[in-house]
C-alpha positions in Angstrom: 88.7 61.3 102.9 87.7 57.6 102.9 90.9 57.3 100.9 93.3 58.8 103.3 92.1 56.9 106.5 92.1 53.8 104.9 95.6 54.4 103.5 96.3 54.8 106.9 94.5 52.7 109.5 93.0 50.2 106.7 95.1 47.1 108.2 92.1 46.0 110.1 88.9 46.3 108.9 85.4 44.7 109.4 81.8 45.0 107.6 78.6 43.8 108.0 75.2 44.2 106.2 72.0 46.2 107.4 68.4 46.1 105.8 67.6 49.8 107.4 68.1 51.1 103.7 65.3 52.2 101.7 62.2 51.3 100.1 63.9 48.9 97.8 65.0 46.8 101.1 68.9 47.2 99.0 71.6 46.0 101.3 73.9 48.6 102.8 77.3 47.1 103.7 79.9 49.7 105.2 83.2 49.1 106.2 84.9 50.0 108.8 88.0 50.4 110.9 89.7 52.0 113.7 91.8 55.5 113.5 94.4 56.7 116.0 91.9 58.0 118.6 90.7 54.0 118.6 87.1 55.2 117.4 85.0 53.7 114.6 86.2 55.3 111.1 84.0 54.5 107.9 86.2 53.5 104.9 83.8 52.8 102.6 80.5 51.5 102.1 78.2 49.9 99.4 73.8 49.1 98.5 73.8 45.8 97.1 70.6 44.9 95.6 71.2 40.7 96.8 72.8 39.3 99.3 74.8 36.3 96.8 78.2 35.5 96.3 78.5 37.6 93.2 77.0 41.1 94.4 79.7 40.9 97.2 82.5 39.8 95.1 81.4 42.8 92.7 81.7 45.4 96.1 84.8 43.8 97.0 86.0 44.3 93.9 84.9 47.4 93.7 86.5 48.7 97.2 89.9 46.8 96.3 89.6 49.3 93.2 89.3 52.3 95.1 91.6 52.0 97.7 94.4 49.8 95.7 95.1 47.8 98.5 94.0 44.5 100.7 93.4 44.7 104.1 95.6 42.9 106.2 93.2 41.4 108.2 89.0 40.9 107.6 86.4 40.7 110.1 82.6 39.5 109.1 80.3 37.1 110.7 80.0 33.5 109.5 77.5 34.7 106.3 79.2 31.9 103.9 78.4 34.0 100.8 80.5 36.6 102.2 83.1 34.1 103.5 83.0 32.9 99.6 83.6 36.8 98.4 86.5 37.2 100.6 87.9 34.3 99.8 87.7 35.0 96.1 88.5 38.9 96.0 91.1 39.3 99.2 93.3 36.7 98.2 96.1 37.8 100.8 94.0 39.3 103.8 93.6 37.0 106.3 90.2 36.3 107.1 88.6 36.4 110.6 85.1 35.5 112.3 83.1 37.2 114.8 83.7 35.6 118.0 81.1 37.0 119.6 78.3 35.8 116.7 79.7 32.8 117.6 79.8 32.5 121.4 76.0 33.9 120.9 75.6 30.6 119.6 76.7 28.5 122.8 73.1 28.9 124.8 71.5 26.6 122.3 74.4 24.5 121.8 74.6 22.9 125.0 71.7 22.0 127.9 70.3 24.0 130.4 72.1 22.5 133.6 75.8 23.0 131.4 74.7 26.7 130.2 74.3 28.0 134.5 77.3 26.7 135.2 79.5 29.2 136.3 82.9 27.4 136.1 82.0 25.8 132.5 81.3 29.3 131.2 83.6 31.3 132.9 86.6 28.7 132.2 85.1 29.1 128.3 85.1 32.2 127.7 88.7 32.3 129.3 89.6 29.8 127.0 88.5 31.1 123.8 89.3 35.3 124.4 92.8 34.9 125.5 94.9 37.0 122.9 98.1 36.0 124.2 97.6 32.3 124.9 99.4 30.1 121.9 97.3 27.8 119.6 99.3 24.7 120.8 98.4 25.8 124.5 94.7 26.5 123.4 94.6 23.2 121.8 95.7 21.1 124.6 93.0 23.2 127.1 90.1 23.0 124.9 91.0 19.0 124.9 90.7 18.8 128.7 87.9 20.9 128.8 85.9 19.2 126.1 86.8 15.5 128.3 85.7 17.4 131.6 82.5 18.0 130.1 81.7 15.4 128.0 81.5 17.6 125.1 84.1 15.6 123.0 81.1 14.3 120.5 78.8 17.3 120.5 79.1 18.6 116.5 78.7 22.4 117.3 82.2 22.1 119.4 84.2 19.8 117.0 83.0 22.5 113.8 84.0 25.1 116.0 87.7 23.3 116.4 88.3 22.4 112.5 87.8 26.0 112.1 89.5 27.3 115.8 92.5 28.7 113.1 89.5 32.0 111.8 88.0 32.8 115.1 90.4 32.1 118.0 92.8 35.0 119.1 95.9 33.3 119.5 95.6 32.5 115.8 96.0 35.6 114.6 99.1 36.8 117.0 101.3 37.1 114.0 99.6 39.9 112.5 100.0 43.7 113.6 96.5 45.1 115.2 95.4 41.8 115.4 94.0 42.8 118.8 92.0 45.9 117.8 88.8 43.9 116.6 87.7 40.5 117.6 83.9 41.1 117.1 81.6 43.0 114.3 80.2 44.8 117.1 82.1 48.3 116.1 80.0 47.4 112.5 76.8 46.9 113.7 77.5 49.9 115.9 78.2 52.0 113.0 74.8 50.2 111.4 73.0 51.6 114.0 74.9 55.3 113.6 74.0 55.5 109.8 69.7 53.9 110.6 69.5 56.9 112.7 70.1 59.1 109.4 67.7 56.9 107.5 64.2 55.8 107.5 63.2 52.8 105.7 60.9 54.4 103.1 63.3 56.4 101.9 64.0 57.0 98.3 67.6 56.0 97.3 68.1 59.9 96.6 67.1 60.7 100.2 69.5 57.7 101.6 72.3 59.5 99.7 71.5 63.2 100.8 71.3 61.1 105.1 74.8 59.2 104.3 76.2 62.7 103.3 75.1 64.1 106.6 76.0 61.4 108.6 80.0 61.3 107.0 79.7 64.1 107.8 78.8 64.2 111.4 81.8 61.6 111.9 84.2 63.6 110.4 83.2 66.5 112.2 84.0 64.5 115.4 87.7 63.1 114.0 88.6 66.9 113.5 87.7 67.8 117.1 89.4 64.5 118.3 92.7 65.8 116.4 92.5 69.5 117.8 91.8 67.9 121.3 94.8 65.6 120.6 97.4 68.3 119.6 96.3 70.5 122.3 96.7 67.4 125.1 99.1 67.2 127.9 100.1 64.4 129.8 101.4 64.2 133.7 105.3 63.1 132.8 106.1 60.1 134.9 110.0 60.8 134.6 112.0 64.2 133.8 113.4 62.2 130.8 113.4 63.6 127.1 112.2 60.2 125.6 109.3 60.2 127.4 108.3 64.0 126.7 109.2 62.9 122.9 106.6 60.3 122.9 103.7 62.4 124.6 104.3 64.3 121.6 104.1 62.1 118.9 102.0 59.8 120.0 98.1 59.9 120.9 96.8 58.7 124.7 95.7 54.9 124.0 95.5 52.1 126.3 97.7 49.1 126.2 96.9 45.7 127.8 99.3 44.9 130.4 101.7 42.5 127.8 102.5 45.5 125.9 103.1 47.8 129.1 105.2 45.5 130.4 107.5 44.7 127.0 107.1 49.1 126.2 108.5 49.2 130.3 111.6 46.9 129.6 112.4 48.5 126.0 112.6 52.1 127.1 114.9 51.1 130.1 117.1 49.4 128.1 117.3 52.8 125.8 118.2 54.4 128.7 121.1 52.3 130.0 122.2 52.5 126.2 121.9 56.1 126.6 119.3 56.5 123.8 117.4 59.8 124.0 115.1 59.1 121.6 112.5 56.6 120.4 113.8 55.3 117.0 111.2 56.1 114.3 111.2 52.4 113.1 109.1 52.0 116.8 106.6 54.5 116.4 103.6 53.3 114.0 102.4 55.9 112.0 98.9 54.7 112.7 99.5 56.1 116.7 100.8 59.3 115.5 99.1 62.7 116.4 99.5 64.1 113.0 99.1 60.5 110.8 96.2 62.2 108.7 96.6 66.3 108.9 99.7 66.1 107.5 98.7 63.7 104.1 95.2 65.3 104.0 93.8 68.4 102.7 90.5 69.7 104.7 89.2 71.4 102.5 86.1 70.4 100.3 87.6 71.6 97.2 89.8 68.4 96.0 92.7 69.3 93.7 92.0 67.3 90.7 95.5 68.7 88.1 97.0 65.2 88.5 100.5 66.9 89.7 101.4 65.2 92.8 103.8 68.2 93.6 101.0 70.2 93.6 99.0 67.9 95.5 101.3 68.2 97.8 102.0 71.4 98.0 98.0 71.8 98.6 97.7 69.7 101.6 100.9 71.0 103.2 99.0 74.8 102.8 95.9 73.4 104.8 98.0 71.7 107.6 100.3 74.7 108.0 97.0 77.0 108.3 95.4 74.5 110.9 98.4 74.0 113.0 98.7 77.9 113.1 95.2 78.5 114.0 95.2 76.0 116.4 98.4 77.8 118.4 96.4 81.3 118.3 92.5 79.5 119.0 92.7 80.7 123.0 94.5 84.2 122.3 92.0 86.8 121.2 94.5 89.1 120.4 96.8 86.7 118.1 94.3 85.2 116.6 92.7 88.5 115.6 96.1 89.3 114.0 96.0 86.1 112.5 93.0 86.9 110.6 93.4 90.1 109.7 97.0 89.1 107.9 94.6 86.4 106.4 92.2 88.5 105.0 95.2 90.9 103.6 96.5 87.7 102.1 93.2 86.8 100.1 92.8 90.2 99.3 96.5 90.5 97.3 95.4 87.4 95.1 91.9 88.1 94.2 92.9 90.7 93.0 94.3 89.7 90.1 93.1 86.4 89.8 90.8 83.5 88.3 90.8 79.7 88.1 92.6 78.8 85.4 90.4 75.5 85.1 86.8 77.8 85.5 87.8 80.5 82.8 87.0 78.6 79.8 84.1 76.7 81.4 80.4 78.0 81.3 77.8 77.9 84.5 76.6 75.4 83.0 80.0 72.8 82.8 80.7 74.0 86.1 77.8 72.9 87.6 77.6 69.2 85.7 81.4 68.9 86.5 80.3 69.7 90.3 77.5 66.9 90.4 79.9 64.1 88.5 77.3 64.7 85.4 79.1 63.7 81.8 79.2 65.9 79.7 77.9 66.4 76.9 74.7 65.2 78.5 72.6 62.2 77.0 69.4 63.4 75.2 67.5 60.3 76.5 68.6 59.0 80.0 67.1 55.6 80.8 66.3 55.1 84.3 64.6 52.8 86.1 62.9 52.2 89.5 64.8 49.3 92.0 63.5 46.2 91.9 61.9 45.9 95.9 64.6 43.3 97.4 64.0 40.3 99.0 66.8 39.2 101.4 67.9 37.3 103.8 68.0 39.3 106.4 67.2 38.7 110.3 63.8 37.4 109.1 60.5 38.6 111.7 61.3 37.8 115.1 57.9 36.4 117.0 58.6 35.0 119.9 56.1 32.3 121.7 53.7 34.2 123.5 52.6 32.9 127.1 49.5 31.4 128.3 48.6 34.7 130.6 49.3 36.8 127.0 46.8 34.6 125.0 44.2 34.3 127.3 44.2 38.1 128.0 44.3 38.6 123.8 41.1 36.1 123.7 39.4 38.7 126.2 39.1 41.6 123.9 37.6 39.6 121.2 33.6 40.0 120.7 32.8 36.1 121.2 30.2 34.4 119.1 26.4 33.6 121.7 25.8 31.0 123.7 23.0 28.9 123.0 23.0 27.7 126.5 23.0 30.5 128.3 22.4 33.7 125.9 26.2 35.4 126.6 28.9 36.4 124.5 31.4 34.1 126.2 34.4 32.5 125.0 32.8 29.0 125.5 29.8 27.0 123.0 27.2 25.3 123.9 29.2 21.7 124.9 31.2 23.7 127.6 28.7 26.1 129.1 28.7 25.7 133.0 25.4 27.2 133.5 23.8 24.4 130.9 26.2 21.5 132.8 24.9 22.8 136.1 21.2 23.1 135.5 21.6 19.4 134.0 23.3 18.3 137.0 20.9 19.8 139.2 17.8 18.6 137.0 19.4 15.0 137.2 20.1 15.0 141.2 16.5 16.1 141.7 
């Protein structure tokens, strides 16, 4: 299934690492990108056993493989090994940096006084998210901004501006979907949805058996998302036929309020041409209701003949049965008619027949062919325990404790006697106020 969403929504895509894995502390890097109901979609993922250069090149590689196809556009974080494997596998995707790894940044950047100032951030953070404003615009603003500040020889903002062309918005307006991601956040979100399926003692078996469960979970969700979809119907704003053909077609998203406006002015100038229908060439497949139930078969039993007709013929069987058992869901009686014809129609070709491709097979072929075991089977099968992983990783975060925090640990320690005055006190001898005092007194006296 990874296949068929990435064939179709694959144009944008962003990954990110995790360290949640297993006991080997192995790398889990999945990629991700957004389907037609603008949710996170998994696409593919990978363990890596080091973070280097090479081991992502190899999963790049590796993915490329699979799905036969760059990306159009590649989101990841500033990691400069995985700027490296981009850079070397995806030789034609643009590549793109978290903006928001990189406005995390700005705190430590600049001082205190600079940081609580309202206008400096707020006219910042205007500055740098604007989708629509043009690089020569956002060049000649960040240059007046910069002056206004004083910031024009501060190194963290002139790095940032040799390299404005992979994290800036306006960059990237030539490229379709460019607005869908700007941050890894949808990554680290889907991070967090596959850590909830793992534990990090984990055998790499048990990690497997989790990642099943959680694909699973998502998928589960798409489905419902696409019944909920079909079913949906929206308030018409006008009695034309262009705008019932588009409700339709095309799922409920939100547009920002460039698009709405430029959607606005094309469909009323259909409509003083007379056109009664949106031309096809306008409506992106990757919007469309049906974009993945009509080119994917839902069934866990993959054809695997090599016949694209029957392919085909397959995954048009699977769509026709949902479609029809999504009409009859609400309507007891039709969908009890619908079943029983079902069960008549299994019953005609059992009758009579086997799977070709099981006939010759044994239990025990079946079985091996089932797990992805080759066969014949190795007498001696050489396998060995992970190496435990060091990697880079977020590191342990201790933060400075306060004064109140120390002192209060230092309380519930058993302190060594005082010589001066016979207590278990967190002072010696030299700073005992009872000894000071009775040699103050004895001196006064």
């Amino acid at each position: 299934m990874e296949k068929a969403y990435y064939a179709k929504f694959g144009d944008v895509i962003s990954f990110d690492a995790t360290f949640r894995t297993n006991k080997y502390r192995m790398v889990f890097v999945p990629f991700t990108t957004i389907d037609h109901h603008k949710k996170s979609v998994t696409v593919g993922s990978g363990l890596l056993s080091n973070e280097s250069i090479e081991s992502y090149s190899w999963l790049l590689k590796a993915f490329l493989k699979t799905h036969g196809k760059e990306p159009t556009l590649v989101l990841t974080d500033q990691d400069a090994a995985i700027k490296q494997a981009v850079e070397n596998v995806f030789r034609n995707s643009k590549h793109r940096l978290c903006m928001w790894h990189i406005m995390k940044k700005l705190k430590k950047k600049i001082s205190d006084d600079l940081f609580t100032n309202t206008d400096f951030r707020k006219r910042f953070s205007k500055l740098v998210w604007d989708i629509n404003m043009k690089p020569d615009v956002f060049e000649v603003k960040w240059g007046l901004l910069m002056k206004e500040f004083n910031l024009e020889d501060t190194r963290w903002f002139k790095d940032m501006f040799t390299i404005r062309d992979s994290w800036i918005p306006g960059y990237f307006s030539d490229i379709p979907m460019c607005g869908l991601m700007k941050t890894t956040s949808r990554s680290e979100s889907m991070n967090s949805f596959f850590n909830t399926y793992s534990e990090s003692g984990n055998l790499l078996l048990n990690f497997m058996m989790n990642y099943d469960t959680a694909i699973q979970k998502q998928r589960n969700t798409q489905r419902e998302l696409d019944k909920a979809s079909k079913k949906a119907s929206y308030k018409m704003q006008t009695p034309r036929e262009i705008e019932l053909q588009a409700s339709k077609m095309v799922g409920k998203f939100t547009l920002c309020s460039t698009t709405k406006v430029k959607v606005i002015l094309k469909m009323n100038l259909w409509l003083r041409c007379g056109v009664k229908e949106i031309p096809k060439r306008y409506i992106l497949k990757r919007w469309r209701k049906d974009v993945i139930s009509r080119n994917y078969s839902f069934s866990s039993v993959q054809s695997d003949s090599g016949d694209c007709e029957n392919v085909k013929l397959v995954n048009d069987s699977y769509y026709s049965f949902e479609s029809c058992l999504d009409i009859v869901r609400d309507d007891k009686k039709r969908l009890a008619l619908f079943a029983e014809k079902q069960k008549m129609l299994l019953k005609e070709f059992e009758s009579d027949y086997i799977s070709p491709g099981l006939k010759s097979k044994t239990d025990g072929e079946v079985v091996c062919k089932l797990l992805g075991v080759t066969i014949p089977i190795p007498e001696e099968i050489n396998i060995h325990v992970p190496e435990v992983q060091s990697n880079k990783g977020p590191g342990i975060k201790k933060r400075i404790p306060s004064a109140g925090e120390v002192a209060y640990e230092n309380s519930k320690k058993e302190h060594r006697m005082c010589s001066g005055c016979g207590k278990r006190v967190p002072h010696n001898l030299r700073t005992c106020l009872e000894r000071v005092g009775a040699a103050k007194s004895a001196k006064d006296s």
